[in-house]
C-alpha positions in Angstrom: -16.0 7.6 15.3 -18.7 6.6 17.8 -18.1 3.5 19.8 -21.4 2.3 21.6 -19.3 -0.3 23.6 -17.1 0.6 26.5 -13.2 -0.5 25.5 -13.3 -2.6 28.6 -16.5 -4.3 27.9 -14.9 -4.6 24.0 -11.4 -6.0 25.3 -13.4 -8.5 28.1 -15.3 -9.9 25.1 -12.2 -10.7 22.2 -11.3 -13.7 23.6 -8.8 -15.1 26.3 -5.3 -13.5 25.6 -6.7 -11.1 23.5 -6.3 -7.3 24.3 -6.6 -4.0 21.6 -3.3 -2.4 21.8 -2.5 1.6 20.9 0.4 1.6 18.6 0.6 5.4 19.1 1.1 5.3 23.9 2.4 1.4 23.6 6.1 1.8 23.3 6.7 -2.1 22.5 4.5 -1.8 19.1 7.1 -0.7 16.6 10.0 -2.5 17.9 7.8 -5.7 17.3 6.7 -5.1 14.0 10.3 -4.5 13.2 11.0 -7.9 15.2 8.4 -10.0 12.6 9.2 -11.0 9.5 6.3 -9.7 7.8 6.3 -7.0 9.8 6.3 -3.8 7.3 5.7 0.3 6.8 1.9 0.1 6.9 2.1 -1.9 10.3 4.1 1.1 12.0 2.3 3.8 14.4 3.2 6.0 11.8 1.0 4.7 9.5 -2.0 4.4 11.8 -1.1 8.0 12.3 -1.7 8.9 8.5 -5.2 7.5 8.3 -6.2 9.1 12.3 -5.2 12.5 10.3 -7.0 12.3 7.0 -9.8 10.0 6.9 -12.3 10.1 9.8 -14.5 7.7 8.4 -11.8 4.7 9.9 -11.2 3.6 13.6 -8.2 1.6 14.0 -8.4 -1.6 16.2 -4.8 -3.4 17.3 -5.7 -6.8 18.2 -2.9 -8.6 19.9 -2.0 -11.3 21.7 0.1 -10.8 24.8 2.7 -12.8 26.8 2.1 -12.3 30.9 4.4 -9.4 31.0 3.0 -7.7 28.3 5.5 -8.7 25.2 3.0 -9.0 22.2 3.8 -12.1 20.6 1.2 -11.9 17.5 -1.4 -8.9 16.0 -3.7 -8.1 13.6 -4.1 -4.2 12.8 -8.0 -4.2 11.8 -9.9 -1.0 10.7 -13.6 -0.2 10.9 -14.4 1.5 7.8 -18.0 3.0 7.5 -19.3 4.9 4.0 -23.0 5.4 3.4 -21.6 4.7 -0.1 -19.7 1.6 -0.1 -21.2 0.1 3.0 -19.4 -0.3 6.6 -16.4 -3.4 6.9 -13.7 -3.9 9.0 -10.2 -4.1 7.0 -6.4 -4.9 7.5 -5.1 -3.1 6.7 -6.6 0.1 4.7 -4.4 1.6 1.7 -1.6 -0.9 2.1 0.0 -2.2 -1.2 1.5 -4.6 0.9 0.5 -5.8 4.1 0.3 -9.6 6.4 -1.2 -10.5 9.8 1.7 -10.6 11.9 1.1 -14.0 12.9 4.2 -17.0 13.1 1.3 -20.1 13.4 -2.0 -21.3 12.6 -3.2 -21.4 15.9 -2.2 -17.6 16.5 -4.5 -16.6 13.1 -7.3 -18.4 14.5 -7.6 -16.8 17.9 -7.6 -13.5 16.1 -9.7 -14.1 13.6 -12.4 -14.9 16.4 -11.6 -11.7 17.8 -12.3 -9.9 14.9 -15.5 -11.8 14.4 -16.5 -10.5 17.6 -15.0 -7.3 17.2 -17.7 -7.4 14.0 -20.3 -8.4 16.2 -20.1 -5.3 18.4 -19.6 -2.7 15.7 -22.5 -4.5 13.9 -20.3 -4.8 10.6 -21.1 -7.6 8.5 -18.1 -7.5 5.9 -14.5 -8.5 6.5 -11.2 -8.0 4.3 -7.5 -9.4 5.4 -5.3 -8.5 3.1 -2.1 -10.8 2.7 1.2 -10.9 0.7 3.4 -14.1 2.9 1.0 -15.0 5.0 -1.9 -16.5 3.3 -1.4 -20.2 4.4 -1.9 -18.8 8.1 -5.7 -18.4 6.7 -8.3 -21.1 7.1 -9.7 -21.0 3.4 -12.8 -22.6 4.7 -13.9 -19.3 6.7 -13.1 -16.8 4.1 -13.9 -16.8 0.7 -10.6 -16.0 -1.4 -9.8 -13.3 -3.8 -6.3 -13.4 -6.1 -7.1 -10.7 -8.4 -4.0 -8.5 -7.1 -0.4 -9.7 -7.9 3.1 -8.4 -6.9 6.0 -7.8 -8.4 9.7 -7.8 -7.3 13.3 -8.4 -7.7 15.9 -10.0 -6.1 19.2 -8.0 -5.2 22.5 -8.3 -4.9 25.7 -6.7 -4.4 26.4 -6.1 -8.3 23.9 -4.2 -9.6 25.3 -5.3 -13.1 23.9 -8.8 -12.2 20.9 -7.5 -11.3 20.4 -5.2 -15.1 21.5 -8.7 -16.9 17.8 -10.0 -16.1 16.3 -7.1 -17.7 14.6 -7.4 -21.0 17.2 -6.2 -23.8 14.6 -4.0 -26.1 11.7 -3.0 -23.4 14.2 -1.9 -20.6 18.2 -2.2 -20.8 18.1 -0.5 -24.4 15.5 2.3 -22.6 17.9 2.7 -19.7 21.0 3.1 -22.4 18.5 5.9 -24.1 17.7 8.0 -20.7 21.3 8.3 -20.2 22.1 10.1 -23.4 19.1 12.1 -22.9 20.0 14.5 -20.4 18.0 13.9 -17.5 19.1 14.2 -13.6 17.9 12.8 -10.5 17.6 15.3 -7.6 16.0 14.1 -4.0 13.0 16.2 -2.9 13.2 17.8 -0.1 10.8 20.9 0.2 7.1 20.8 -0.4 7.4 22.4 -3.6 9.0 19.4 -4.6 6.5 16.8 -3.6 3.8 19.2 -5.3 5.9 18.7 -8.4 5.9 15.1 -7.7 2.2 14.8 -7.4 0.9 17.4 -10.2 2.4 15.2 -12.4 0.9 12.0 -10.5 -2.6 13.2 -10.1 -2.8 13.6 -14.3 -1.1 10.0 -14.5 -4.3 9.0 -12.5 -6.5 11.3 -14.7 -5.4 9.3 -18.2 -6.0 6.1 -16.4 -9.5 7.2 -15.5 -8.5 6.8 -11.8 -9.2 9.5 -8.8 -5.9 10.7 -7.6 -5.5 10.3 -4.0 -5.7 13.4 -1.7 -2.5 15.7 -1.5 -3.0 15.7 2.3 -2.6 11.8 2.4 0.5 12.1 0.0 2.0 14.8 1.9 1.1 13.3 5.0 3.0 10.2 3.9 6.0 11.7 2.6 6.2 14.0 5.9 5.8 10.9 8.3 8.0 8.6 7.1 11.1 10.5 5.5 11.4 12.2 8.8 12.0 8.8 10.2 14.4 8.0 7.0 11.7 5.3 5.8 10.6 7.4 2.4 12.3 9.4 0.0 11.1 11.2 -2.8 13.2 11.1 -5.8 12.9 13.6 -9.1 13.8 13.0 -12.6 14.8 16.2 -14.4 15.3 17.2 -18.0 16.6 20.7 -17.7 14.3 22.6 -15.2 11.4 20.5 -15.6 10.2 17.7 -13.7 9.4 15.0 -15.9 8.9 11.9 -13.7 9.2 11.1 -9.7 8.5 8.4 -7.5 7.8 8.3 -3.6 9.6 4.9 -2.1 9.8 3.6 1.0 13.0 1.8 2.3 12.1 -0.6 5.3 14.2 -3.9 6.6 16.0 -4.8 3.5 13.4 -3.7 1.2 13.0 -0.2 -1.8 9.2 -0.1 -2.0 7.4 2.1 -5.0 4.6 3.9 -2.9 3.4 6.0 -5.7 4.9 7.0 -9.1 4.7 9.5 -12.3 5.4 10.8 -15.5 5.1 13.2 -18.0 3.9 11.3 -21.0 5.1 14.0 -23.6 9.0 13.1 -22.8 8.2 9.3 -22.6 10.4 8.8 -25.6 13.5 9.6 -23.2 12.3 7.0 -20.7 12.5 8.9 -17.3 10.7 6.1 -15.3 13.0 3.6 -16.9 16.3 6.0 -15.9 14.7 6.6 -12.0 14.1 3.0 -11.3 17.4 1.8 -12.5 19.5 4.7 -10.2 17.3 3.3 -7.4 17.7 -0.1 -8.0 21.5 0.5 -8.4 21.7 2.4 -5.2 19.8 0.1 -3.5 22.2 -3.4 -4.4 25.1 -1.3 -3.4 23.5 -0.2 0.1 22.6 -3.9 0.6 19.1 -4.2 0.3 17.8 -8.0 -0.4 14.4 -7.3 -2.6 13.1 -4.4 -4.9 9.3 -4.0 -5.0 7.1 -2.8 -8.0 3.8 -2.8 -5.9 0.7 -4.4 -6.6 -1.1 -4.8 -9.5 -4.6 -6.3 -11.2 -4.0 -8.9 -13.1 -6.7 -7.2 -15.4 -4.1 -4.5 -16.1 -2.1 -6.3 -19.0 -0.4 -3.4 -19.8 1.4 -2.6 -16.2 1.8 -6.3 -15.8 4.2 -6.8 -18.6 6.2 -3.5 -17.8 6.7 -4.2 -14.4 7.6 -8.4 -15.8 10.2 -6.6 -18.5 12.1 -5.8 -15.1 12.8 -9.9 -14.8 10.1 -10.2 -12.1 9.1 -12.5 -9.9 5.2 -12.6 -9.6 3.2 -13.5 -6.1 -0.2 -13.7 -6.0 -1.7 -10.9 -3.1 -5.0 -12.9 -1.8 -7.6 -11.0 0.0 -9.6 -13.3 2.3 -13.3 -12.4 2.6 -15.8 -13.2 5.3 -18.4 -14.1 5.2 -17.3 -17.0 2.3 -20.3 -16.6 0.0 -19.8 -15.7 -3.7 -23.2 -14.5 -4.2 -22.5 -11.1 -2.0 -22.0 -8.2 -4.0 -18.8 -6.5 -4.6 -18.1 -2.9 -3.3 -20.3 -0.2 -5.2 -16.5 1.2 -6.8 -15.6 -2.1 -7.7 -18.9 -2.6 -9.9 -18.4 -2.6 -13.9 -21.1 0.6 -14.8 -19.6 2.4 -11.7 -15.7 2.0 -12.5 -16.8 3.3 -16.2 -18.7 6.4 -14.4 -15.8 7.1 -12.7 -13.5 6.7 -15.1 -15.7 9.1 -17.3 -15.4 11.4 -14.4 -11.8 11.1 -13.9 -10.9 11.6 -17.5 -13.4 14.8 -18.2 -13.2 16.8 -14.9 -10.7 19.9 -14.4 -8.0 20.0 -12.2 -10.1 21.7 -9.2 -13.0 19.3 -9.6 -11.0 15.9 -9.9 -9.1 16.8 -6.9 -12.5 17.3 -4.8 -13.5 13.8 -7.0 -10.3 12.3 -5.3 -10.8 13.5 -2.2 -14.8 12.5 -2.2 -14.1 9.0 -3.5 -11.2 8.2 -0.6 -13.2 9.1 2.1 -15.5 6.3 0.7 -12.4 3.8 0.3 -10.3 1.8 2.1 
């Protein structure tokens, strides 16, 4: 992407202490993001690798804030995202189901926050969206106008995974569980690309019955690829014979299992694969010593997903995005729009295979 400002000019004018860091050349980037305690996945180099390789219509910004000898002690990852479709804003951080400011104070959020608005000013983009899970009290609310309509779901571990299954619902999951285990099924860890194509045939027609585009098979692939080569992902199969009848792509970061992406075949639903995956994982996962389990985000609009994912003995945190400029009367992104999500979801439902994956690929190098 075209930048009419020279990066020296762009750096001089971000503030005082302010400097745009590569995460890809600057050694000290991941070792602090593993350092912070909202550091996560989609804050690694390796995730600002993913979107450089698939989507050119983003240009990553690190904004940091430096000590003299060059130890960053606070950032904001911040991505300029232009669509002749769904207009041009700058985002932190793109595709992220989970994602903070890695920020300790206050005063830290506010000196980047007027970078980015200057950062804005030279890209000439009007719209910005920070996307938080812990940090949202590090936000002045007076700045950015405040959206809740995402929530998150997770569980607390512990050593006994029996203590752990004791919190599930009796009928809607530790009866299901007891019904996948007489049913046959296995759990084999992908490996090969045939097995992630498995693994996402079966995801992309998940997306189809929700009236959703699937996401590209480059940026699935391209996930899976990165981050299970740095033991960070793992892709997981549930098999009933030969056949693959559900899968699920985690990531396993700093005491956390994250769901990235999940899928099943609906004809075999009445032997609960999902139910069976999650609960080997979740098992594995107290006995490794992992803290949390995460289900991902959700709308709150999405009754449906919200009470499987409560069923698991939840806890629920709101995921507020923070929008500048704070005024209510801007319009929402053209894919967020009511006649254009029932378009699309028309679309979704009635295209073939070929044509929904071009739809998926068409509608994410709008998104972000």
């Amino acid at each position: 992407m075209a930048i009419d400002v020279s990066r020296e000019a762009l750096e001089a004018d971000l503030g005082s202490g302010v400097s745009l860091i590569d995460p890809l050349r600057n050694h000290r980037w991941d070792r602090f993001v593993h350092a912070h305690p909202y550091g996560w996945i989609t804050h690694l180099s390796g995730w600002k690798r993913v979107l450089d390789n698939n989507f050119s219509h983003m240009c990553g910004y690190y904004l940091a804030l430096t000590a003299p000898g060059g130890a960053i002690k606070a950032a904001l990852p911040i991505y300029a995202v232009r669509s002749w479709l769904t207009g041009r804003r700058l985002v932190s951080i793109p595709f992220a189901t989970l994602c903070d400011p890695l920020v300790s104070e206050p005063s830290e959020m506010e000196i980047l926050c007027d970078a980015v608005l200057r950062l804005a000013e030279h890209l000439e983009i009007h719209r910005i969206e920070i996307r938080t899970a812990q940090a949202p009290h590090l936000l002045d609310p007076e700045r950015f106008r405040t959206d809740c309509g995402l929530k998150h779901h997770f569980i607390k571990l512990s050593r006994d995974p029996e203590e752990v299954r004791m919190r599930f619902h009796r009928s809607c999951v530790r009866q299901r569980i007891l019904r996948a285990e007489r049913s046959g099924l296995n759990i084999i860890r992908g490996r090969r690309e045939t097995d992630l194509m498995d693994f996402y045939l079966l995801h992309r027609g998940m997306r189809r019955k929700k009236g959703l585009p699937p996401q590209p098979y480059a940026l699935v692939k391209s996930l899976w690829q990165t981050f299970s080569g740095q033991g960070l992902a793992e892709l997981l199969l549930c098999r009933k014979g030969a056949e693959t009848i559900a899968g699920v792509l985690l990531f396993n970061y700093k005491g956390r299992v994250s769901i990235e992406y999940s899928a099943m075949n609906t004809d075999h639903i009445n032997c609960s694969p999902l139910h069976f995956l999650l609960w080997n994982i979740i098992k594995d996962a107290c006995r490794a010593g992992y803290q949390r389990f995460d289900f991902g985000q959700t709308k709150e609009q999405n009754k449906s997903l919200m009470d499987f994912k409560s069923h698991w003995g939840t806890e629920i945190l709101d995921l507020p995005h923070f929008l500048y400029p704070n005024d209510s009367e801007l319009p929402c992104p053209i894919y967020d729009r009511s006649l254009a999500r029932k378009a699309l979801h028309y679309l979704c439902n009635k295209a073939p295979d070929t044509a929904l994956a071009y739809l998926g690929e068409f509608c994410y190098r709008h998104m972000g």
